[in-house]
C-alpha positions as CSV (number, residue, x, y, z in Angstrom):
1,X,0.0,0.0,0.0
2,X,1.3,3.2,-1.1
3,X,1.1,6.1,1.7
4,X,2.4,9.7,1.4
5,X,3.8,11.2,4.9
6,X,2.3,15.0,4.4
7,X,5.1,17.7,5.5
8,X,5.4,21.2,5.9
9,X,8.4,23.1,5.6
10,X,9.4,25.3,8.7
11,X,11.7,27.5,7.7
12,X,12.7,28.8,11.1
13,X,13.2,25.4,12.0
14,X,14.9,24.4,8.6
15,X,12.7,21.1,9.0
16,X,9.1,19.6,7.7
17,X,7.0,19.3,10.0
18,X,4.6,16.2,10.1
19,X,0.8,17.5,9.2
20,X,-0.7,14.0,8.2
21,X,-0.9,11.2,5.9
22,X,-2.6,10.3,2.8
23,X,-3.2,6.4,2.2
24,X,-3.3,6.5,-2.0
25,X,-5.2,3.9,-4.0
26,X,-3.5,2.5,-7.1
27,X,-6.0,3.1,-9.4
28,X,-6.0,7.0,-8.8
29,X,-2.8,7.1,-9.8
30,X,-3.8,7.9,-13.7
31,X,-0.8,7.6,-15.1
32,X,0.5,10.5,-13.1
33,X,3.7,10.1,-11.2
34,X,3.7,9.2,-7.2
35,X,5.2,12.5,-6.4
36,X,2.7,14.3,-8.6
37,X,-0.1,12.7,-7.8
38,X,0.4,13.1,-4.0
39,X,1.5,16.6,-4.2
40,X,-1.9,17.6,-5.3
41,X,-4.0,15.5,-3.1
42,X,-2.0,16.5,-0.1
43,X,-2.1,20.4,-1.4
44,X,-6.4,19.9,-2.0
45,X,-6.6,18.2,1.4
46,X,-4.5,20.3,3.6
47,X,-3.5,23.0,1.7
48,X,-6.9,25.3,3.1
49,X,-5.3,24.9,6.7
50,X,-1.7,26.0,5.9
51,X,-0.4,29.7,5.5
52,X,1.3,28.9,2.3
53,X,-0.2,25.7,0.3
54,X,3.0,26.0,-1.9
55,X,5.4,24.8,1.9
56,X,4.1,21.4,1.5
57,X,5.6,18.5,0.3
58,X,4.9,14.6,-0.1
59,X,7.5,11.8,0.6
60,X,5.9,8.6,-0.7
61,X,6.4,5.3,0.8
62,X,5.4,2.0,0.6
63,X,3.9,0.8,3.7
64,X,3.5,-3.0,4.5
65,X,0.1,-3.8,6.5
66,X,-1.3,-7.7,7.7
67,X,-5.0,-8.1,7.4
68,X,-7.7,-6.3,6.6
69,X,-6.4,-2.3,4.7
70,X,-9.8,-1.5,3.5
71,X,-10.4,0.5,6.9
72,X,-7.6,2.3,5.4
73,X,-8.3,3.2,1.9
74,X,-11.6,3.9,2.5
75,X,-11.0,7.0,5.1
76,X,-7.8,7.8,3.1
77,X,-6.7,11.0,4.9
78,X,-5.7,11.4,8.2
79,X,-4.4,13.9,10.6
80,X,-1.1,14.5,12.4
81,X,-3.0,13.6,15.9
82,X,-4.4,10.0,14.0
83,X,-1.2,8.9,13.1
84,X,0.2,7.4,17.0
85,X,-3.3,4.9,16.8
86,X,-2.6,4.1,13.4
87,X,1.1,3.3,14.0
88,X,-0.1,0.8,16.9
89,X,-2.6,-0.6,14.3
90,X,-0.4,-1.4,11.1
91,X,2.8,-2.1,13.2
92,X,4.7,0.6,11.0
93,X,6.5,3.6,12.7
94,X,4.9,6.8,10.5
95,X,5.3,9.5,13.0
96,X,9.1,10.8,11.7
């Protein structure tokens, strides 16, 4: 399963900081690159609640559940404060 880790960039702090993640489905790829396609979900999803929508940036990664995903996919988005419950959920560190 393909996840993007949703960051933006803090300048003061010369870091990204973690502001959520997007869980992608393959078919909404649409022949558009992973970057791309991730870039503009994340910018339509949390772009509204940022200063500067053009800060944010994606890093893709492939994330390897056990069991039932659709839980997953079918929310799709979720929030900086989700992402501890998920973690525990999956097995998979996605809070760095």
């Amino acid at each position: 399963m393909l996840v993007y880790k949703v960051y933006y960039k803090n300048y003061e702090l010369k870091k990204g900081e973690l502001i959520g993640m997007l869980v992608e489905r393959r078919h909404d790829l649409r022949g558009m690159k992973q970057v791309e396609t991730g870039l503009r979900w994340a910018k339509s999803t949390f772009g509204s609640t940022m200063k500067d929508e053009k800060n944010i940036f994606v890093v893709p990664n492939e994330l390897k559940v056990e069991g039932d995903t659709k839980w997953l996919t079918d929310k799709g988005v979720f929030t900086r404060e989700e992402l501890p419950g998920i973690a525990n959920v999956v097995g998979q560190e996605l809070m760095g």
